[in-house]
Every structure is written in C-alpha cells, then in structure tokens.
C-alpha angles and dihedrals in degrees: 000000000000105000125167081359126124107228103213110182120221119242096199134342137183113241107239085060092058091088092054100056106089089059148166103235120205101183159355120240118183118230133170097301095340152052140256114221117196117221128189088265113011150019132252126187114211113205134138089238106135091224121063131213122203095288102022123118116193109230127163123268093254091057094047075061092040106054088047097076105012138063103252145171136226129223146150123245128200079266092063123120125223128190145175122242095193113139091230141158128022135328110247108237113307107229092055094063084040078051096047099049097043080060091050092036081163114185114263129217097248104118140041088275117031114285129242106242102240086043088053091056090051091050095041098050092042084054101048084038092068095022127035123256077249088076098050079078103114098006115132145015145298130051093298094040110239088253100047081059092050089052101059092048092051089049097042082056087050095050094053095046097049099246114171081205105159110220118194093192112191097215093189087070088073137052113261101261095058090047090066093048097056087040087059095046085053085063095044105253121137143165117289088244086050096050085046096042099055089036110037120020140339099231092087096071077088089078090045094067084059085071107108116309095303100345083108094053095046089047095052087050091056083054093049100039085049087054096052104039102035 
C-alpha cells in the first residue's frame, strides 16, 4: 500500500490539521529544528517540539531526519495524540498576566536591532495611533513578520474579552506562511502556550518566548498592547 514509502507516525497533532496530511506535499522548507511542508492549500510544520502552534505536527526526531532525504507518508496511530486548538474558556485575572509580562518586558523585533520592550509599546502605539492595526500586517522582520505576531496576541485578547472589533487584514503584505498563521488566529485558533498562557496561568508565557528569535515577544506585546488598550 506503501510501497517504496517511509511510514513516519505522528506524535501529536491539532485537529483542524488531520485533512491535510496525505498530501500532497509541494516543498521543504528548513526552520529552526523542522521543516515546512507546503500543501495545495496550506502549510504544516513538522518538529519534535511538545507544544504546538496553528500549523505545527509533533514527530519524532528520526523522522525530522527521515522526510528530509526519502519519499514518506504520514499517518496517525492509536498513540497519537490529538488536540483542540480552540481559543476557549476565560481569560485568568487580568493584572496578573499585565504583571507577568512587565516582569518579562523581552525585547521585541520591531527595529533594525531588537527593541527594548517599553520602547516597542511607545513605537507601536505611535504607529497604530497615525495608521490603523490593519497596517502592522507585513512590518518587521523574521519569517512571521513582528507585526503579524502582535497581531495574534492583540486578537487572541479580543477574543477572550468578546470584542466585536472588525479587522480588514491585507494578507498579500505578508509571506505565505504568516498569512496562515493570522488566518488561523481570525478563527480563533492559537498555539497550546498561548491558550495556557491567557487561561490558565501566566507562567507559560515562558514558553512563549521560545517562539522564533523575537516572534514570542512580539506576540506577548500584542497581548499587552491589546490589555491595556482594549
């Protein structure tokens, strides 16, 4: 059935990504310690990291190796574990995650040289004060532009807190891959340290920071901007 196919077993998956796993897959693309594989339609990043983001699937280390030089197939196992990215339940107190993140206050990407994090909420609300948020879509740098991260924090905030806020996001501002992202996050779907992080405690915005070089501080200011503005 397989033939001349690697078999390599998913770890743990989210459930919205289950429908894009047979493929067909277009291209590889390196990141950190995975790979971006391109579908008709979307993107997944394969990685052995234990929290998942919006396009991320859990494998073992051997198979990140694997898929890099043989033909291979995907599947789910009875171990496999399945989980929902749904931004759901309520947000935990509101001064504790301000708390949290003023003792973090981790420098940002927004700037030539990374930002320190006070000076990033100045720029940033300069910037939306004479622009629109609409406009943060694309600026900065890295492979999920800093602005495309703030924006998922500030819309996972107004998710939790029931704003009826109406975003008109220009998705060709940013790269492909982003894009997803942000398209997820408008359906209100986030990374598992995020979720955690806003409804449970605030001591996973750790994990967030493990997010790119500065895409998990941009994304906690997003969140923070969003606190204190909202």
């Amino acid at each position: 059935m397989h033939k001349n196919l690697e078999i390599i077993k998913i770890e743990k998956i989210p459930n919205h990504l289950i429908s894009f796993i047979e493929g067909p897959f277009y291209k590889m693309i390196d990141f950190k310690k995975g790979l971006y594989l391109k579908t008709k339609s979307n993107y997944l990043y394969l990685s052995n990291l234990e929290s998942l983001n919006a396009l991320s699937i859990s494998i073992s280390l051997k198979d990140i190796n694997t898929i890099r030089n043989k033909r291979f197939k995907l599947i789910l196992n009875e171990n496999t574990k399945i989980i929902d990215l749904k931004l759901k339940g309520k947000m935990i107190n509101k001064n504790k995650i301000i708390t949290k993140i003023e003792k973090l206050k981790p420098k940002t990407g927004f700037g030539l040289i990374d930002r320190e994090f006070y000076d990033s909420y100045e720029y940033i609300s300069d910037y939306i004060s004479s622009k629109s948020l609409e406009d943060l879509i694309g600026l900065g740098k890295g492979l999920t532009p800093s602005g495309d991260d703030f924006l998922a924090g500030f819309l996972a905030v107004n998710f939790l807190l029931n704003k009826k806020l109406d975003f008109n996001f220009d998705y060709t501002r940013t790269n492909s891959i982003s894009a997803r992202f942000l398209k997820y996050a408008r359906k209100e779907i986030f990374s598992e340290s995020l979720i955690k992080a806003l409804t449970k405690s605030p001591e996973y915005f750790e994990q967030i920071l493990n997010y790119g070089h500065t895409s998990g501080a941009d994304t906690i200011l997003g969140i923070y901007y969003a606190l204190k503005n909202i």
